[in-house]
C-alpha positions as CSV (number, residue, x, y, z in Angstrom):
1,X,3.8,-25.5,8.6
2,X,1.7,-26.0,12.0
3,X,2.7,-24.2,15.1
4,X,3.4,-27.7,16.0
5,X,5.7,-28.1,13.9
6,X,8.6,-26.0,15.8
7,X,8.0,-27.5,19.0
8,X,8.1,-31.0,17.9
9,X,11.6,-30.2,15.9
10,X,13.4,-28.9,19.0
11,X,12.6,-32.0,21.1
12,X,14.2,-34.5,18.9
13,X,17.1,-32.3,18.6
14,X,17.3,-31.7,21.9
15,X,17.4,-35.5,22.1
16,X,20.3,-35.9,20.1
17,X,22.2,-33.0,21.3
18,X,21.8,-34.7,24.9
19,X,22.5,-38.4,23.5
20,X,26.0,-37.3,22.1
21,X,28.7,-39.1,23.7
22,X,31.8,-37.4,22.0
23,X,32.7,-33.9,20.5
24,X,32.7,-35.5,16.9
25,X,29.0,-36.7,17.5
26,X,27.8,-33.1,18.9
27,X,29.7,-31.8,15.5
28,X,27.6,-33.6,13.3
29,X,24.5,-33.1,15.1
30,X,25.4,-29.3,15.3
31,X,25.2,-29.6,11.5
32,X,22.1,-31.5,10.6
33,X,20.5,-28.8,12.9
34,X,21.7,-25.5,12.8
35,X,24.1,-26.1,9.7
36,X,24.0,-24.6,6.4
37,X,21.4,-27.4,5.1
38,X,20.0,-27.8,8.8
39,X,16.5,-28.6,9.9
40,X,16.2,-25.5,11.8
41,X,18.0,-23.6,9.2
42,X,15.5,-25.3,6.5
43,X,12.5,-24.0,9.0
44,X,14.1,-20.4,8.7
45,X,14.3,-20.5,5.0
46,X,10.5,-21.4,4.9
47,X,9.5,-17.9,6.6
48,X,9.9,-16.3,3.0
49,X,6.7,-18.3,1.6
50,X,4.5,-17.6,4.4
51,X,2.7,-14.6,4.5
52,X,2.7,-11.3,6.5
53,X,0.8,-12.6,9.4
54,X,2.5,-16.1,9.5
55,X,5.6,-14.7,9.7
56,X,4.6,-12.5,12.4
57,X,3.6,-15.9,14.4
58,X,6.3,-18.2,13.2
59,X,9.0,-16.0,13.3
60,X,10.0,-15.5,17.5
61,X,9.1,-19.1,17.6
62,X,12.1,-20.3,14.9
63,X,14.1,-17.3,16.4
64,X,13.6,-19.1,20.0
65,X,14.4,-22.5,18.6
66,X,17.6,-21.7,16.9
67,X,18.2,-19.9,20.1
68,X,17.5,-22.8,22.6
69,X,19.5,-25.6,20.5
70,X,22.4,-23.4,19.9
71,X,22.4,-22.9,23.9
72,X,22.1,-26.9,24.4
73,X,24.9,-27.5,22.1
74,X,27.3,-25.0,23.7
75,X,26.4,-26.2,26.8
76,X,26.4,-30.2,26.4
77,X,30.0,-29.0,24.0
78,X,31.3,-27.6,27.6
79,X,30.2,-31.0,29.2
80,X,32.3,-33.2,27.0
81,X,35.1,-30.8,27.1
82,X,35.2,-30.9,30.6
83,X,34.8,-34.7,30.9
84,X,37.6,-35.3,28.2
85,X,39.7,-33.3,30.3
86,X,39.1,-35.1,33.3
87,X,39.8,-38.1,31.8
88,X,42.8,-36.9,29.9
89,X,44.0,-36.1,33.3
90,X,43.1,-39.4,34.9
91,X,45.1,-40.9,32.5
92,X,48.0,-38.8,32.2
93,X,50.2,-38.2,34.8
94,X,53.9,-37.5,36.3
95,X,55.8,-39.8,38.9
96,X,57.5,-37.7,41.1
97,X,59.7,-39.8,42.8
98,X,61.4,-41.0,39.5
99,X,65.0,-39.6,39.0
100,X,65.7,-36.7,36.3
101,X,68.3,-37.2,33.5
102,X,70.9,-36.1,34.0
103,X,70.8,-33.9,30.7
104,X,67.9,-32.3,32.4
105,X,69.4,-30.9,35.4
106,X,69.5,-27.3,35.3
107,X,71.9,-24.6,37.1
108,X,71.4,-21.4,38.8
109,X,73.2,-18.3,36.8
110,X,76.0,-16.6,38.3
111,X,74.4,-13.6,38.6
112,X,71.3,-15.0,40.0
113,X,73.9,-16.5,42.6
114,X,76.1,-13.3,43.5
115,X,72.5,-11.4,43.8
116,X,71.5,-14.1,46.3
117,X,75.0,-13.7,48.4
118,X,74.7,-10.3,48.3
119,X,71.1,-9.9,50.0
120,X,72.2,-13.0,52.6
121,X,74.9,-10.6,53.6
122,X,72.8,-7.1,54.0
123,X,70.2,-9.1,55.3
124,X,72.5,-10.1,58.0
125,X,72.7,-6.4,58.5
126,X,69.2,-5.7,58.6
127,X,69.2,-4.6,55.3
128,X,65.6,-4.8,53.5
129,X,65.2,-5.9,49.5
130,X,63.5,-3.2,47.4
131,X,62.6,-3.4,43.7
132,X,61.5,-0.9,41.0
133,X,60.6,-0.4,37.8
134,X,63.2,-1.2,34.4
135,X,61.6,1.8,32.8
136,X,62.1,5.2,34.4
137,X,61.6,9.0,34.0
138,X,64.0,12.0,33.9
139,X,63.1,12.9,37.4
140,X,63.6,9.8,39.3
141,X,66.9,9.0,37.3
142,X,68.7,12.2,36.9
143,X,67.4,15.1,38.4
144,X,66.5,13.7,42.3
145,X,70.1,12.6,42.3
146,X,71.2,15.6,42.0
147,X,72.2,15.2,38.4
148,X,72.4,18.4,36.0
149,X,70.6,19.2,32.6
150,X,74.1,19.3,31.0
151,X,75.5,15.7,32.9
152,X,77.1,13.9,30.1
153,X,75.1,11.0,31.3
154,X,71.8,12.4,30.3
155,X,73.3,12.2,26.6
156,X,72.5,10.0,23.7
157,X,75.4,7.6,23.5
158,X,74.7,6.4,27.3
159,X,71.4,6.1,27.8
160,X,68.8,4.6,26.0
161,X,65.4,6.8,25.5
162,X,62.3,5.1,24.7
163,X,59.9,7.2,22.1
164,X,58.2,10.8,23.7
165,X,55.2,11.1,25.4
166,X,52.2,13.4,24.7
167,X,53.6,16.1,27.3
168,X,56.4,15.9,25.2
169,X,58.6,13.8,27.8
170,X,60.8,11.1,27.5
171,X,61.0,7.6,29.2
172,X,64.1,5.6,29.7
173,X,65.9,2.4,30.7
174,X,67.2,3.3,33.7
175,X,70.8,3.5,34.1
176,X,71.2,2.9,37.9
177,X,69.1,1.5,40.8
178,X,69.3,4.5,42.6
179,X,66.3,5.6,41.2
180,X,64.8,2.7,43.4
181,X,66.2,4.6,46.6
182,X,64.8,8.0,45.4
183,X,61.2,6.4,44.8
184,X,61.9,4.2,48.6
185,X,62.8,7.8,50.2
186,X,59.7,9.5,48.8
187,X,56.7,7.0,49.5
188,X,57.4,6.7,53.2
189,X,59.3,8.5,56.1
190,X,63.0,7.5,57.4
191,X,64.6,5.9,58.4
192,X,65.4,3.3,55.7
193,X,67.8,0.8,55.2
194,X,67.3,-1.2,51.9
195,X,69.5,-3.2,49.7
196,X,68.3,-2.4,45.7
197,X,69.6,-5.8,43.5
198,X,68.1,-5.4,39.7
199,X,69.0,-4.7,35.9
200,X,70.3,-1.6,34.4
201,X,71.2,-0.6,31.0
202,X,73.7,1.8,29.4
203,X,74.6,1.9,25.9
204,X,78.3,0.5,26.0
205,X,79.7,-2.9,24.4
206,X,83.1,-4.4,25.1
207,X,85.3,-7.6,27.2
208,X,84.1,-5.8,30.5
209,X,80.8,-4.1,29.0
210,X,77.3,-4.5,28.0
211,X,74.5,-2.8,27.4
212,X,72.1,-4.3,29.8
213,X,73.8,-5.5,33.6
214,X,73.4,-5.8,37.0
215,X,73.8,-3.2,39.9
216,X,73.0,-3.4,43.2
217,X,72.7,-0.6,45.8
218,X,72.2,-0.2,49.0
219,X,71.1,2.9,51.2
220,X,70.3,3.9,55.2
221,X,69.0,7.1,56.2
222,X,68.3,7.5,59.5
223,X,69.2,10.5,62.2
224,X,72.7,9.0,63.2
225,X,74.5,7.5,60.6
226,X,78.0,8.4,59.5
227,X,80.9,7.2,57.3
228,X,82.4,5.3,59.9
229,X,79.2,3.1,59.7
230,X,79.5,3.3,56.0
231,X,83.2,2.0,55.8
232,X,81.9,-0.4,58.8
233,X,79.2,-1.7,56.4
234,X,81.5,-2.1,53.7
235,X,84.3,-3.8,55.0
236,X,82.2,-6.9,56.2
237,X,80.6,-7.3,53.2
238,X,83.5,-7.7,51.1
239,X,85.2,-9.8,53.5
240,X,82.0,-12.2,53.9
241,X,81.5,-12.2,50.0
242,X,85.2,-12.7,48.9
243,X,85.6,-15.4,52.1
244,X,88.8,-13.3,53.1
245,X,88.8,-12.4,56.8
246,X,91.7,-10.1,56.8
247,X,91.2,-8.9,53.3
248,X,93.0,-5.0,52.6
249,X,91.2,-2.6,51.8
250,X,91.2,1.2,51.5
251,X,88.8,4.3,50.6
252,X,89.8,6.9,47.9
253,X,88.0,9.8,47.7
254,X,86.2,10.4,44.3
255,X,83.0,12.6,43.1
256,X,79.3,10.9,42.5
257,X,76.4,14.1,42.1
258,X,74.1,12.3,44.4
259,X,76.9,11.5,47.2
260,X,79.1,14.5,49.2
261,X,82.0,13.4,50.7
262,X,82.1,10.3,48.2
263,X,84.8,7.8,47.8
264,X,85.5,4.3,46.1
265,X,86.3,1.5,48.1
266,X,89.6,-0.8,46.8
267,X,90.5,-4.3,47.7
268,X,93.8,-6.1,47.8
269,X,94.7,-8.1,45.1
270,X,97.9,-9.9,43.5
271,X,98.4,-10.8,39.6
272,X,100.7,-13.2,38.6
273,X,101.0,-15.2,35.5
274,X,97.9,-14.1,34.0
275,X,96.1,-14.7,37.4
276,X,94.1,-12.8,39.8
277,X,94.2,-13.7,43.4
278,X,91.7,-11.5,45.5
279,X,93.6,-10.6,48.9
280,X,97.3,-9.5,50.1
281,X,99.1,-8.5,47.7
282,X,100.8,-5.6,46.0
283,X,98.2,-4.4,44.0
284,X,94.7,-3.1,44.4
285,X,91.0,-3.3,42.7
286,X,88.3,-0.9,42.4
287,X,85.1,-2.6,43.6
288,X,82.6,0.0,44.3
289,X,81.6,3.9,44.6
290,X,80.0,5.2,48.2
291,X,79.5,8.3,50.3
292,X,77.1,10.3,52.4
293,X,73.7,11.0,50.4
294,X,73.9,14.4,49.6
295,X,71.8,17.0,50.8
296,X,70.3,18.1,47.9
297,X,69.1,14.5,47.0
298,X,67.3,14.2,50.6
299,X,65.3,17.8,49.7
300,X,64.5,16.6,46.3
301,X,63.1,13.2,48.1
302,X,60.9,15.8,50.9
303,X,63.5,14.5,53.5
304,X,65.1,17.5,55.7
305,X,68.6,16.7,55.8
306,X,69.2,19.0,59.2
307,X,67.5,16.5,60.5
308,X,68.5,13.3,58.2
309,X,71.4,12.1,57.1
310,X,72.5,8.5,55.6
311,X,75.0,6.8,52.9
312,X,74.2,5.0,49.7
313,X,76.8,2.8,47.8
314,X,76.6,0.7,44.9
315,X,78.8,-2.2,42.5
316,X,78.3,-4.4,39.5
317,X,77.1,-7.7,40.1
318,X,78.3,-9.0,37.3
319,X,81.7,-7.7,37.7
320,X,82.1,-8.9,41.2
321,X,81.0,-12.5,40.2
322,X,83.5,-12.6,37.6
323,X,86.3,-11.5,39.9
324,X,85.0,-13.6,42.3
325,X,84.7,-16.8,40.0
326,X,87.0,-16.0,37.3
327,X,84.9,-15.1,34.7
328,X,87.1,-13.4,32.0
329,X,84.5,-12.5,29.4
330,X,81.8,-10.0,31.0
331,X,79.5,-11.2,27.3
332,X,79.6,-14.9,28.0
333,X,76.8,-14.1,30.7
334,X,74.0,-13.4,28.2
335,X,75.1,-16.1,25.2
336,X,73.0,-19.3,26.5
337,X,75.9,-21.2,26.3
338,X,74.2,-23.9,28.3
339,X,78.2,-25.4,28.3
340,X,79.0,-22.2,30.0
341,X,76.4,-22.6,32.5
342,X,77.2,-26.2,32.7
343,X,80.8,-24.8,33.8
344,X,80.2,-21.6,35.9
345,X,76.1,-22.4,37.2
346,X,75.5,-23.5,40.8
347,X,73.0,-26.5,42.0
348,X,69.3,-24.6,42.8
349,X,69.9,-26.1,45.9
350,X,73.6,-24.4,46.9
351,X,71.3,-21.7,48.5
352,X,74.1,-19.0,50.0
353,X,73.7,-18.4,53.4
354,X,76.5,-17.2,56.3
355,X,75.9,-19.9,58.2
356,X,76.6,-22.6,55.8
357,X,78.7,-20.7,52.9
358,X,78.3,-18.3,50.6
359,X,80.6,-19.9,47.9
360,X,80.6,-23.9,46.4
């Protein structure tokens, strides 16, 4: 073999890695060159029958040919690639203005919905949207809300504990979107006033149960605020969200750890033959849990409650869009019956607003 030899080689397979038009024609030329039976692999197999001192020339120069013509493949490969999508492109497109099927046309969830009515109405308020994380720690879901070692809701059979940690802690689902409120109240100074929408998860399956749902919660925590802004608060949202402007209501007192005084909030209802009509009546439904934030849960969040005070409250979503569209079956919300959501979904453009309407 002359030192020629090499150089000569790599033009006329540069040559024919430049002149290939398609992917299949690089391919083939990939073969004959660096394949198994290749030329250049044919060159490499020759080093073994030179000697010492040949091999010592020949061998950085087949090196740096099997080098360069691997490079020009992968770089003329990336040419046609890009070219074939471009005209793969050119070719293909989608006509916008063209009408869908109507088996195509989707529907907004429920749920989605009611968590959309919900914000339009705090954010009426002045109420900001906060989000956090699905998985939580012990801290920010038990013990800054002023929740016990020995809670019952710490146990087993309610909440769902992910494997230990190297410290020898636990992660969790969490169980409420307060722990969103404790995490709001510790990375920045009152006041706040934020409305927390999102997924929870408790281990309980029945007609009005499931393991995974929707809360939302809402706090404010400021220097001022009282229960008569609470109540305030309250009473216009269920009025705006059940589209009842004298709707009853009253306030029971009741026990939350991270609340002191706390209460539950009843509207007026009326049942008759197997129907539930939200407004006057004779009757009356739980709808949600509030109070003041307790004290200790504003000195576990670094928050001096001499100087602080607020209220938190918090509802199912998906048990307030059941009452309010007459749902019976809490488990029909996470079947993918698309006849379901045929039935009980909204347009994607019914967006709720107080202005226009909350409800279709």
């Amino acid at each position: 073999m002359t030192m020629q030899d090499p150089k000569e080689t790599e033009a006329e397979l540069v040559a024919a890695v430049t002149g290939a038009e398609t992917l299949e024609a690089l391919e083939q030329v990939r073969v004959a060159a660096i394949g198994r039976k290749g030329r250049v692999t044919d060159l490499m197999k020759s080093l073994g029958a030179m000697t010492p001192d040949e091999r010592r020339t020949a061998g950085p120069l087949l090196n740096g040919l099997k080098d360069r013509i691997s490079t020009a493949i992968d770089t003329r490969r990336a040419e046609l690639e890009e070219a074939a999508l471009e005209a793969r492109l050119q070719e293909e497109h989608i006509d916008l203005t063209l009408p869908t099927r109507p088996e195509m046309v989707g529907s907004v969830h429920p749920v989605s919905q009611v968590t959309e009515e919900i914000i339009a109405i705090f954010a009426d308020m002045g109420f900001t949207l906060a989000e956090g994380p699905d998985i939580e720690d012990d801290f920010h879901n038990f013990t800054a809300l002023n929740m016990p070692p020995e809670h019952p809701a710490r146990q087993m059979h309610d909440t769902f504990y992910l494997s230990g940690e190297q410290d020898g802690t636990r992660k969790l689902l969490r169980t409420h979107t307060s722990t969103v409120q404790i995490r709001a109240m510790m990375s920045q100074p009152p006041p706040h006033r934020i409305i927390v929408p999102g997924r929870t998860y408790r281990s309980d399956s029945d007609i009005t149960h499931t393991p995974m749902f929707h809360q939302v919660e809402g706090l404010v925590i400021d220097r001022t605020t009282h229960m008569g802004h609470l109540k305030g608060c309250l009473i216009e949202f269920v009025r705006a969200f059940f589209d009842v402007d004298d709707l009853p209501y009253r306030f029971r007192p009741s026990y939350f750890p991270f609340t002191e005084p706390s209460a539950e909030m009843d509207i007026g209802c009326a049942r008759s033959d197997g129907e539930l009509r939200i407004g006057a009546g004779d009757e009356w439904l739980e709808i949600l849990g509030c109070g003041m934030v307790n004290p200790r849960v504003l000195e576990n969040c670094g928050i001096d409650p001499n100087e602080y005070q607020g209220f938190a409250f918090g509802m199912g979503i998906d048990r307030i869009a059941m009452l309010k569209y007459g749902i019976p079956d809490l488990r029909a919300f996470f079947d993918s019956d698309l006849r379901w959501l045929r039935h009980y979904g909204f347009s994607a453009l019914d967006v709720p607003t107080l202005a226009g309407g909350l409800a279709r």
